[in-house]
C-alpha positions as a printed NumPy array, in Angstrom:
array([[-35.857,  37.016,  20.428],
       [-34.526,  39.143,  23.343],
       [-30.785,  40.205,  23.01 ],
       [-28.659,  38.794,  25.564],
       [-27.046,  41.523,  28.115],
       [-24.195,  40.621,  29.331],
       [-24.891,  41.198,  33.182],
       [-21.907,  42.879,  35.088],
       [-19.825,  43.549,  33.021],
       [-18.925,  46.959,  33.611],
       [-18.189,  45.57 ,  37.54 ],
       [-16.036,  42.242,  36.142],
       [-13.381,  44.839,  33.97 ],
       [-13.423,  46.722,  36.626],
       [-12.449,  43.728,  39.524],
       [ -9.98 ,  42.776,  36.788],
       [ -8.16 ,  45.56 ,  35.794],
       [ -5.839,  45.769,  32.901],
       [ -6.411,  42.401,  31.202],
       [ -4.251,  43.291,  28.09 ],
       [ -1.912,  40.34 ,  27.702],
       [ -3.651,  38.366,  30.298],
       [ -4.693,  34.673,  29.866],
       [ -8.588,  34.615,  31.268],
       [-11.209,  31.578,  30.834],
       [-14.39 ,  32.448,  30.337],
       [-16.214,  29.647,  31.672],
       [-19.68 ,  30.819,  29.965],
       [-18.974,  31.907,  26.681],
       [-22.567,  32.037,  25.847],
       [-23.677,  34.651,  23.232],
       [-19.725,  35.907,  23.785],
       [-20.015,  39.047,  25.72 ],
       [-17.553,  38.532,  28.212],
       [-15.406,  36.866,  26.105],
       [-15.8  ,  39.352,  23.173],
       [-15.296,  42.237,  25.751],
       [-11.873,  40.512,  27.328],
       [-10.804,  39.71 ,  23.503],
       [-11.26 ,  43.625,  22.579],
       [ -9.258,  44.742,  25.935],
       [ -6.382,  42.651,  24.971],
       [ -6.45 ,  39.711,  26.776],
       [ -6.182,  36.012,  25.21 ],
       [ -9.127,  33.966,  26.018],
       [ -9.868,  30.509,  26.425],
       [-14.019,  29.901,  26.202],
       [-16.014,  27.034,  27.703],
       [-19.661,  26.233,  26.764],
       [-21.529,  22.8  ,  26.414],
       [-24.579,  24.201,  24.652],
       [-24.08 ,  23.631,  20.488],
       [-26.012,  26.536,  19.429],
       [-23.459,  28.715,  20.093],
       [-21.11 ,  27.341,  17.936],
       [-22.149,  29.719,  14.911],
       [-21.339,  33.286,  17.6  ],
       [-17.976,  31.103,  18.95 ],
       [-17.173,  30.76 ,  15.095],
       [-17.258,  34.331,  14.162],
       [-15.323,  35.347,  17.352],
       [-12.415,  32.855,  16.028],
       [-12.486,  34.451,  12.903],
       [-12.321,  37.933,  14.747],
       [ -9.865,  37.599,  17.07 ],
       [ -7.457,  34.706,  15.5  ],
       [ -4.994,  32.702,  17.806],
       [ -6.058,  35.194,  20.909],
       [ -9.349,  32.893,  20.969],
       [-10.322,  29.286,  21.366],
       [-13.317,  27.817,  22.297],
       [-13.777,  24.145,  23.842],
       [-17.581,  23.112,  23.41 ],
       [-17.843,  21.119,  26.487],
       [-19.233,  21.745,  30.152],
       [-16.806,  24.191,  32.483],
       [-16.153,  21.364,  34.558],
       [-13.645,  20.49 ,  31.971],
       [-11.421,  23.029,  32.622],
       [ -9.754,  20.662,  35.372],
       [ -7.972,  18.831,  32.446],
       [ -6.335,  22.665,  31.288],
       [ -2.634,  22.827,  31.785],
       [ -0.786,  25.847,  32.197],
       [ -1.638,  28.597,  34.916],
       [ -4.397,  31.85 ,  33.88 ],
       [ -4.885,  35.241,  35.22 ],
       [ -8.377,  34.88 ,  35.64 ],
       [-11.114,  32.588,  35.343],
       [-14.363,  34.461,  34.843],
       [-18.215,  32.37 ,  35.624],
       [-21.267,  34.155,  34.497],
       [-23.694,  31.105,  36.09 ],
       [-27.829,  30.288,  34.814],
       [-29.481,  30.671,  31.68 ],
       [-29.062,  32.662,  29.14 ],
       [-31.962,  34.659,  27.433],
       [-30.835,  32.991,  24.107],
       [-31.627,  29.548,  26.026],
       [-34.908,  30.559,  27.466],
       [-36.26 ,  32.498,  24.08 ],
       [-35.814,  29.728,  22.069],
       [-39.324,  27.529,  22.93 ],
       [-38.   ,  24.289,  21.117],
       [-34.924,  24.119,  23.988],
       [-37.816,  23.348,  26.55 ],
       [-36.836,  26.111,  29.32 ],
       [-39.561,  28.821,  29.194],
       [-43.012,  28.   ,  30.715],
       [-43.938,  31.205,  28.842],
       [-44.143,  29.005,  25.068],
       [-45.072,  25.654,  23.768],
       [-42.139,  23.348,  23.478],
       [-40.856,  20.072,  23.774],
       [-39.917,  19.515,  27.969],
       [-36.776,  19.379,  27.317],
       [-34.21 ,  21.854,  28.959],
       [-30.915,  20.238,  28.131],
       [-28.307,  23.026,  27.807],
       [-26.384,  20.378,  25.713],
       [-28.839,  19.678,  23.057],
       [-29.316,  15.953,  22.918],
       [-26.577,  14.345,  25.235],
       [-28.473,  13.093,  28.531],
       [-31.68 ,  13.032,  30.626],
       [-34.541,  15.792,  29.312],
       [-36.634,  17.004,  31.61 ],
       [-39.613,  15.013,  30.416],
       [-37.52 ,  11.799,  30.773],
       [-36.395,  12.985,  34.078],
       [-39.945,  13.392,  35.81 ],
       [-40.823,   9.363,  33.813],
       [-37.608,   7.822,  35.416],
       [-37.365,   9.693,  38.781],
       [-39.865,   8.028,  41.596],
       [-42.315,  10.768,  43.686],
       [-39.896,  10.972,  46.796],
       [-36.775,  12.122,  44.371],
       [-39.084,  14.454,  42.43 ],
       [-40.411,  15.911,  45.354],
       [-36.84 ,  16.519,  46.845],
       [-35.63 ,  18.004,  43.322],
       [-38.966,  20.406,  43.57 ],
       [-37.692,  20.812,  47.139],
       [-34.239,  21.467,  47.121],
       [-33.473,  23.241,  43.654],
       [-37.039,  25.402,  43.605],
       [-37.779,  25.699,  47.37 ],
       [-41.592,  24.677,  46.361],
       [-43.523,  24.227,  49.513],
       [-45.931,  21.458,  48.509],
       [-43.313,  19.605,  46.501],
       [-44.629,  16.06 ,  47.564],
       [-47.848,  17.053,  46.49 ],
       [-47.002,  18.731,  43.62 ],
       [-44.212,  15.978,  42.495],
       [-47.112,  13.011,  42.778],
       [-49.364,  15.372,  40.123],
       [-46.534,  16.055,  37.559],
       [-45.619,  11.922,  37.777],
       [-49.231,  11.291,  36.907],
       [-49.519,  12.788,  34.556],
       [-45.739,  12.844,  33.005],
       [-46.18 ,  16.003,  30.607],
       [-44.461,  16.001,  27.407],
       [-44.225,  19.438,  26.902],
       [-43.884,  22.773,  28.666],
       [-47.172,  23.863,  28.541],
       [-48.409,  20.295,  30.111],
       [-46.088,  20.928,  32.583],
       [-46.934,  24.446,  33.948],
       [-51.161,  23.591,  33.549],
       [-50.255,  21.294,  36.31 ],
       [-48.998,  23.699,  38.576],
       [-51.778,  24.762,  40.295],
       [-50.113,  27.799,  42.651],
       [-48.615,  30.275,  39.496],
       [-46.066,  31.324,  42.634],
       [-44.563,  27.734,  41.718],
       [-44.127,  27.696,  38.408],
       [-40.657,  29.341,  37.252],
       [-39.713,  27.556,  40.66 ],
       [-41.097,  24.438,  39.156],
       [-38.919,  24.877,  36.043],
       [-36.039,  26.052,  37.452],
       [-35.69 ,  22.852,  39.071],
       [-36.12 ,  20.627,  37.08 ],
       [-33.157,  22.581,  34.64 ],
       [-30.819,  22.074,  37.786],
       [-31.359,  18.51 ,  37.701],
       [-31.362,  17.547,  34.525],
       [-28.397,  19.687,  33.758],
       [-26.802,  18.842,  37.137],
       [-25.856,  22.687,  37.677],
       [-24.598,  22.189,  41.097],
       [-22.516,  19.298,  40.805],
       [-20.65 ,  21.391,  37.671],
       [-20.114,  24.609,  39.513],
       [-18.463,  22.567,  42.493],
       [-16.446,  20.704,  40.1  ],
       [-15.261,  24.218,  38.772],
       [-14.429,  25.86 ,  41.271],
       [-12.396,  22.897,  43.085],
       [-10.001,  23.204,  39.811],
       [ -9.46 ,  27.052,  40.008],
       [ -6.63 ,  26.825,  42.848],
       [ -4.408,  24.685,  40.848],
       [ -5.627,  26.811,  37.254],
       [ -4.659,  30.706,  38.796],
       [ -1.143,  31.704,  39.078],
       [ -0.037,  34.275,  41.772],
       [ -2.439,  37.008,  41.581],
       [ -4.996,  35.725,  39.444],
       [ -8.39 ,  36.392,  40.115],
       [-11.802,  34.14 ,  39.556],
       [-15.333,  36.063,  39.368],
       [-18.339,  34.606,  39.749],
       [-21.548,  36.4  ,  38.703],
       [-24.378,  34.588,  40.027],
       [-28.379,  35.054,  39.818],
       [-29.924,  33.023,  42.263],
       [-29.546,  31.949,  45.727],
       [-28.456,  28.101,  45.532],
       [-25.309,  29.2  ,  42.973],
       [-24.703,  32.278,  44.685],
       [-24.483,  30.237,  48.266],
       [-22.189,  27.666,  46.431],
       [-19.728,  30.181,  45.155],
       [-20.384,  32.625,  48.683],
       [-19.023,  29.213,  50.789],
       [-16.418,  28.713,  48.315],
       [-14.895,  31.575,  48.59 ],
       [-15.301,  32.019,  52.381],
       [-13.482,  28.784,  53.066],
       [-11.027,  29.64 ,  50.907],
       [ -9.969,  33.299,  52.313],
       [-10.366,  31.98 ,  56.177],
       [ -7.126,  32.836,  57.999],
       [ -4.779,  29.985,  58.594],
       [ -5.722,  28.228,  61.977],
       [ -9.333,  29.574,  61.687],
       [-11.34 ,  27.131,  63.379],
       [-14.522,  28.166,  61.858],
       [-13.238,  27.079,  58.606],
       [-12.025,  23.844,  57.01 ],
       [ -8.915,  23.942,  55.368],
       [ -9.591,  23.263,  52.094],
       [ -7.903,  25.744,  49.691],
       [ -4.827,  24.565,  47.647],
       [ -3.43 ,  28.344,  48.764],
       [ -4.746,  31.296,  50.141],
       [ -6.914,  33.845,  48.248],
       [ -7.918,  37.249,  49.254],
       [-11.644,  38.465,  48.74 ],
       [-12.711,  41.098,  46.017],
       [-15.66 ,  43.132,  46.885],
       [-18.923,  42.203,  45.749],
       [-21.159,  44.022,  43.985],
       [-24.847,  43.915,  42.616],
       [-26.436,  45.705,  39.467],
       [-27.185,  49.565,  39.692],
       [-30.376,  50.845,  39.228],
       [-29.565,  51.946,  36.246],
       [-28.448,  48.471,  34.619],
       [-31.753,  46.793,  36.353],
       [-33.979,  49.043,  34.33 ],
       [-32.493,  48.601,  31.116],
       [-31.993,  44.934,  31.713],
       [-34.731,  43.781,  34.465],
       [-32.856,  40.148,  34.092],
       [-30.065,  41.579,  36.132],
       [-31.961,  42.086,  39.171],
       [-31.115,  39.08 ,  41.148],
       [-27.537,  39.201,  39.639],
       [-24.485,  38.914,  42.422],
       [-20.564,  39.729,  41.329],
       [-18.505,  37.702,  43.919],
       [-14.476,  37.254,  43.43 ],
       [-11.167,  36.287,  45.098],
       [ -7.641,  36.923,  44.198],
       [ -4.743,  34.171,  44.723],
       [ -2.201,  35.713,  47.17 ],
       [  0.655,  33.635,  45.996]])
C-alpha cells in the first residue's frame, strides 16, 4: 500500500505561522498528517473525518497527544454545529491514497473490488446502487458535470445496461481509456456528494474563525478548487463591489496561493494537480 503524503504541508505551516497554542480544525484528518504536524507545533486540534478506517491512526494520535486532540468521526459539514471560535480551519479536499489502495473500498479502476466508493463505509448510496437507481439522463449529467466526459449520454446508457457490480465491470465498459479515472471520479462525487459538503463547510467558517483566523484549502482538481476559488473571491470583494454578491458574514483578506514545487511533485507525483488557496478574517 502506498504511504499517504501529506500534500502541502510545508506551504499550510508556512500560511499559518506560529500555531503553538492555537485552536485549528482539521477538516480531513485522514491518515493524520496535518493534524499530527499541527499537534507537534503546539497547537490544539479538533479532527473531522467520516471514513471509519481511520479510527485505528485517530486512536493512536489521542493517545499521543492527550486533551490537545479530539477527533469527531463524521463528515466536515458537521463542523457548523461547533461552538466556540478557532484560529484556523485547515481542508485538505479528494481522496486519499489510503482510500484508493485499498481495492475492497471500490475507488481504484486499477484493482478488482466491490463498486462501491463510499468514503463512509456502509452508510448510503454505493456506486453500484447509484448507476441501478439513477435513470440515463441523471447518469449522463453526473458523467457530465463531475468528470467532464464528452460522450456521457452515450456512455451513461452502456454503464445502465449493463449495471456493473464491480470495478473492473465498470472500467471494461469504458471504451475511450481517456474516460476512465474521469468515469470514476464521478461517480465518487456523487455518491459521496463532495460538492454539496465542501459548500456546506465553507458557509460555516465565517461564524467558526475569530479575528484573524485563517482557513486553507488545499485542493486537487478543478470542480473543488473552483468551489473554494469563488468562495473566497466573494468573500474578500471590497464592500460596494458590484461584481460581487455580498455574502460573507465579515470580511476576509486573501493569502497567496501556492502549488507544489518540483521538487515535492517528483517525490510525490499525486501532488501535481494540488492547489493551496486561503483567506484570513480581518476582524
Amino acid at each position: 500500500m502506498t504511504k499517504h503524503v501529506p500534500v502541502l504541508l510545508g506551504d499550510v505551516m508556512a500560511a499559518l505561522g506560529e500555531v503553538r497554542g492555537m485552536r485549528i480544525i482539521d477538516a480531513t484528518f485522514g491518515a493524520g498528517g496535518y493534524t499530527r504536524a499541527f499537534l507537534e507545533a503546539g497547537a490544539i486540534v479538533t479532527a473531522f473525518d467520516r471514513d471509519p478506517n481511520v479510527a485505528e491512526d485517530a486512536t493512536a494520535v489521542a493517545a499521543e497527544y492527550g486533551g490537545r486532540f479530539t477527533f469527531v468521526p463524521r463528515p466536515f459539514s458537521a463542523m457548523a454545529e461547533l461552538d466556540g471560535e478557532y484560529d484556523a480551519i485547515v481542508f485538505d479536499l479528494g481522496i486519499s491514497s489510503m482510500q484508493i489502495d485499498i481495492a475492497e473500498r471500490g475507488f481504484s479502476f486499477r484493482a478488482d473490488g466491490p463498486l462501491d466508493m463510499r468514503m463512509s463505509s456502509g452508510n448510503g448510496v454505493s456506486a453500484a446502487d447509484l448507476i441501478a437507481r439513477t435513470d440515463v439522463v441523471e447518469l449522463a449529467r453526473i458523467l457530465r458535470d463531475y468528470g467532464d466526459v464528452k460522450k456521457a449520454s452515450v456512455l451513461a446508457r452502456a454503464i445502465k445496461e449493463k449495471c456493473p457490480q464491480t470495478t473492473l465491470e465498470l472500467r471494461d465498459l469504458i471504451y475511450n481509456p481517456r474516460d476512465i479515472a474521469p468515469v470514476f471520479q464521478a461517480l465518487r462525487i456523487a455518491v459521496n456528494d463532495e460538492m454539496g459538503e465542501i459548500r456546506r463547510a465553507l458557509a460555516a467558517v465565517p461564524q467558526l474563525l475569530c479575528a484573524g483566523g485563517k482557513c486553507i484549502c488545499v485542493t486537487f482538481h478543478s470542480l473543488e478548487d473552483r468551489i473554494v476559488k469563488n468562495t473566497f473571491r466573494e468573500w474578500t470583494a471590497a464592500p460596494g463591489d458590484p461584481r460581487m454578491p455580498a455574502v460573507a458574514a465579515a470580511p476576509f483578506a486573501a493569502i497567496a496561493p501556492t502549488t507544489p514545487s518540483a521538487d515535492e511533485v517528483r517525490e510525490n507525483p499525486r501532488a501535481r494537480s494540488a492547489h493551496m488557496r486561503g483567506v484570513i478574517k480581518s476582524y
